[in-house]
C-alpha positions in Angstrom: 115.2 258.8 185.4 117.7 257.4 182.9 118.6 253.8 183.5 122.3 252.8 183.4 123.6 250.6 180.7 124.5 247.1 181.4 128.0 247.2 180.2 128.7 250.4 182.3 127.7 248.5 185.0 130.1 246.0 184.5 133.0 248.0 184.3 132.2 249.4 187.5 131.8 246.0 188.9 135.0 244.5 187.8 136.8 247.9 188.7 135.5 248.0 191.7 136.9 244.6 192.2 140.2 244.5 191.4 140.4 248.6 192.5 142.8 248.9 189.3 141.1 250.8 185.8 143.9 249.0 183.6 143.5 245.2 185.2 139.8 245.4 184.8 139.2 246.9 181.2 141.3 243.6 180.4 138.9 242.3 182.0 136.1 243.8 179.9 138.3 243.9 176.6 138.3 247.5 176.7 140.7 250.4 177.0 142.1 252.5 180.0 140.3 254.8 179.0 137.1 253.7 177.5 136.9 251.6 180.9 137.1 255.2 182.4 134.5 257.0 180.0 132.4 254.4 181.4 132.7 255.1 184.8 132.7 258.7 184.4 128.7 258.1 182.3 127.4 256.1 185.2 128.8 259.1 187.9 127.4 261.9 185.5 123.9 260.1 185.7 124.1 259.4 189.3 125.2 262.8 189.9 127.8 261.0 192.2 131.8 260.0 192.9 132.1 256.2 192.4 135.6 256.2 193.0 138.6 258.0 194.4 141.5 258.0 193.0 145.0 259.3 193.3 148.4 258.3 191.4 149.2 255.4 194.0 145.8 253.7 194.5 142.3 253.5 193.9 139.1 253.4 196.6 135.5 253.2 196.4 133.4 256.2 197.7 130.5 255.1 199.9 128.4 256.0 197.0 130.2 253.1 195.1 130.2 251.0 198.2 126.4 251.5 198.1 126.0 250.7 194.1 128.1 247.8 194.0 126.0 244.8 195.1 122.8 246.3 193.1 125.2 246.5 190.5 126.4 242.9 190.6 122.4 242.0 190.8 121.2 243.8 187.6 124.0 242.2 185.8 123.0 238.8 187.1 119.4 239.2 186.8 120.4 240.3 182.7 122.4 236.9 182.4 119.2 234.8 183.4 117.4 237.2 180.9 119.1 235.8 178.5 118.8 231.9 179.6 115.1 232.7 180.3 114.6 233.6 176.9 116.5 231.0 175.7 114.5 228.4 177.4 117.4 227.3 179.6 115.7 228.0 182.8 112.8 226.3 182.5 109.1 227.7 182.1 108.0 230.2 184.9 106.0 229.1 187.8 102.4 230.2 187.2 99.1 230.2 189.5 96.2 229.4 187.0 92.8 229.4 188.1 90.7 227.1 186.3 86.8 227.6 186.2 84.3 225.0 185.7 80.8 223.4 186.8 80.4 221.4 189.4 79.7 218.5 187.7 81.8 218.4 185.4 84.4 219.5 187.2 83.5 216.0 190.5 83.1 213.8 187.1 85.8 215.2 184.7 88.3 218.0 185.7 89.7 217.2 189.4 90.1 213.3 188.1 92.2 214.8 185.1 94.6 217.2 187.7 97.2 214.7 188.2 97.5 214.1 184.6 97.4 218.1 184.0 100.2 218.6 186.7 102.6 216.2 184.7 102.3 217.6 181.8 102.8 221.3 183.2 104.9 220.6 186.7 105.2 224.8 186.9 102.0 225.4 187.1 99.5 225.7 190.2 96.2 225.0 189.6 93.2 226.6 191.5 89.7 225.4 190.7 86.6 227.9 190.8 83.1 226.1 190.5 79.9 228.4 189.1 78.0 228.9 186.2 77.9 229.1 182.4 76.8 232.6 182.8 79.5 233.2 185.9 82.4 231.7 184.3 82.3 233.8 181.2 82.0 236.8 183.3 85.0 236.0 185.4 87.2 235.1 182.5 86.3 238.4 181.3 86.7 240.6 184.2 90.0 238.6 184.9 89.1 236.6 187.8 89.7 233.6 186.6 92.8 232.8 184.3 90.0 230.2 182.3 87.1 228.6 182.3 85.6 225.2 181.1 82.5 225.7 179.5 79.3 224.5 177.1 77.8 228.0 176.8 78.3 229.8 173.4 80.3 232.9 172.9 79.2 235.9 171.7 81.9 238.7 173.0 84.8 239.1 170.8 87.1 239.5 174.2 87.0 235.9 174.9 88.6 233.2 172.7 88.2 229.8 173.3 89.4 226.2 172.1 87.1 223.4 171.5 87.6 221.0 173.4 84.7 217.5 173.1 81.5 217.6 172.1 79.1 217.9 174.2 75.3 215.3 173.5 72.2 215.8 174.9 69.1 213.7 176.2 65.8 213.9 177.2 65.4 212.1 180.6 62.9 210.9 183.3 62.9 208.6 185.9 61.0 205.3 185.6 58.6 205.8 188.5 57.2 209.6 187.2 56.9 207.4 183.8 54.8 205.0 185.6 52.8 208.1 187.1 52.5 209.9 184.3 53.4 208.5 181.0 55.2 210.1 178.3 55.0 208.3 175.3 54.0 211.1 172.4 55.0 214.7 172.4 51.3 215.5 173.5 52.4 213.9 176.7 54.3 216.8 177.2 51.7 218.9 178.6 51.0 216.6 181.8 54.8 217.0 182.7 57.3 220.1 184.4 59.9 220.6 182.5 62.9 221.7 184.6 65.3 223.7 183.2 68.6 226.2 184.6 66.7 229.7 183.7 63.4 230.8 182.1 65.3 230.6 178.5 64.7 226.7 179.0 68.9 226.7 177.4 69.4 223.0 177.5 65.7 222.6 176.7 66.9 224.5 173.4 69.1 221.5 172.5 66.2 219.2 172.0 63.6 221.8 170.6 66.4 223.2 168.0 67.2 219.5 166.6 65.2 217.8 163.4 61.8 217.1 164.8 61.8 219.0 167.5 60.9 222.1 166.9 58.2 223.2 168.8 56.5 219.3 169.4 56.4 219.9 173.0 54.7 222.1 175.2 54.9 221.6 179.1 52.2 222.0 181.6 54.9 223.9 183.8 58.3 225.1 183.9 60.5 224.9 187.1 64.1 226.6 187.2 66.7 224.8 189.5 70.1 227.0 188.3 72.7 224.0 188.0 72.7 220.7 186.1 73.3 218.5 189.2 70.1 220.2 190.8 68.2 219.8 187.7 69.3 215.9 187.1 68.7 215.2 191.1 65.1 216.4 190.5 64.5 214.2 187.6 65.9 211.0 189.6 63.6 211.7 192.4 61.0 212.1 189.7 59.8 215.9 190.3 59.8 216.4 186.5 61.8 215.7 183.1 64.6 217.6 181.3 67.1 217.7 179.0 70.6 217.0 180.3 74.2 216.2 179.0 74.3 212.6 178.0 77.7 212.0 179.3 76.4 213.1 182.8 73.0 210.4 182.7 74.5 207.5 181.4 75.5 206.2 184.4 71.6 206.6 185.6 70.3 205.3 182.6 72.6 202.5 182.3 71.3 201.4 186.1 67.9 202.1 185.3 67.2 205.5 187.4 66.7 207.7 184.5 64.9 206.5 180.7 65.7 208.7 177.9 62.6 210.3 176.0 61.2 210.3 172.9 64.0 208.6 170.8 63.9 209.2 167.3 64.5 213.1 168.1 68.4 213.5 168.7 68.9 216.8 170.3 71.2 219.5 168.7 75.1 218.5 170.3 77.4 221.3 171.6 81.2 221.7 172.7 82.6 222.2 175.7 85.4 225.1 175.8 88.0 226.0 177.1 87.4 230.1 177.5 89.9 232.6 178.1 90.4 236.5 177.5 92.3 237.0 173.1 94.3 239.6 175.0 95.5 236.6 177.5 99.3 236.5 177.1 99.0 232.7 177.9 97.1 231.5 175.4 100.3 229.0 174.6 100.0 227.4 177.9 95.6 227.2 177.2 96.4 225.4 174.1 98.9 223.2 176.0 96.3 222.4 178.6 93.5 221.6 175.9 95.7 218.9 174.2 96.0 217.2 177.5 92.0 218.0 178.4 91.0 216.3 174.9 92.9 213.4 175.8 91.0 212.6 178.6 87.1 212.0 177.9 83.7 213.0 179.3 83.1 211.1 182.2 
């Protein structure tokens, strides 16, 4: 179906007002009878009598009745069109739903809303808590706008924005020291090594540094899933493991976790800020990261 033209529209509209062809195409800076070419298009493609007219007046039809406040609509929603593009109307309200880990988003993200909400009043933000592995999917598949995130990225669909980097430490609480000692890397193989999955990823960060390449081998490997179930172990002493150094410096600061083996200085990452390259908001992500580098790890 062919759409009508704007200024069609508006001759209708202002006819249809005043109920007078030569008042309104003063109206419109038109002709008599341009203003009446105009009506006659909008009838021809509505297959339909607007108007009724005879030498002493002029009526709407009920087909006219009908059109008139769509009409007066379309021609509005054009004018805010134009502000919108313009800028005069202010951003649009979005919903954004951020993903991130638990832990970082308890220690980092939900302290850092309020300061996210100034800076971008029209947006809504939802928060989604999973994993490295979770997030990326989501972002991908759309189900989450973006995602907070250390884990590399490989798939050319998701960009991303660095936003701080992200150290590591090898950690273990005081009383499994006392246990079990863990003073050379041949130590090693009298402790568990706990890790989020068999691929031992944040294990990675230690082994992959200067030094550290393949120095350690662990008498067992236990899997927990999630940082905050990994570092909870290691307080309670069930085993060691390498964990983001902005997470355990509270602990080692209070003496409930020692870091390990100190002349090797694990391999640092970033944390990003992940979203689809097709995303047609990557303005507002880079807006958001500005304000997200501002505030540090905590």
């Amino acid at each position: 179906m062919q759409l009508p033209d704007l200024d069609s529209l508006r001759c209708f509209v202002e006819a249809s007002k005043l109920l007078n062809f030569r008042a309104a195409s003063k109206v419109v800076g038109l002709t008599p009878a341009a203003l009446g070419q105009r009506i006659k298009k909008l009838e021809d493609e509505f297959g339909v009598e607007l108007f009724t007219r005879t030498t002493r007046r002029v009526e709407l039809t009920e087909a006219g009745l009908a059109l008139l406040p769509v009409a007066e609509e379309a021609i509005d929603a054009a004018r805010r069109c134009a502000l919108a593009a313009r800028g005069e109307l202010g951003p649009a309200p979005v919903d954004l739903v951020v993903g991130t880990r638990h832990e970082l988003g308890m220690s980092w993200l939900v302290p850092m809303l309020p300061a996210l909400r100034d800076a971008h009043p029209h947006v809504t933000f939802h928060l989604y808590v999973g994993s490295g592995p979770d997030l990326e999917d989501r972002v991908r598949t759309r189900q989450l706008n973006c995602a907070v995130s250390s884990r590399r990225i490989h798939d050319p669909s998701v960009d991303f924005i660095r936003l701080h980097e992200e150290a590591y430490v090898l950690v273990a609480s005081p009383e499994l020291l006392e246990r079990r000692p863990f003073d050379t890397p041949e130590d090693a193989a009298n402790h568990v090594l706990i890790d989020t999955s068999a691929e031992v990823p944040l294990f990675r960060y230690w082994r992959d540094a200067p030094g550290g390449v393949d120095s350690l081998t662990f008498g067992e490997l236990v899997r927990m899933g999630t940082i905050d179930a990994i570092r909870a172990m290691v307080v309670s002493g069930e085993g060691v493991a390498v964990l983001p150094d902005y997470l355990v410096q509270p602990d080692i600061h209070s003496g409930k976790l020692v870091a390990l083996l100190p002349d090797v200085r694990p391999v640092s990452d970033h944390f990003r800020l992940l979203f689809r390259e097709d995303d047609p908001l990557r303005v507002l992500y880079a807006s958001l990261a500005r304000v997200m580098m501002e505030h540090p790890l905590q």
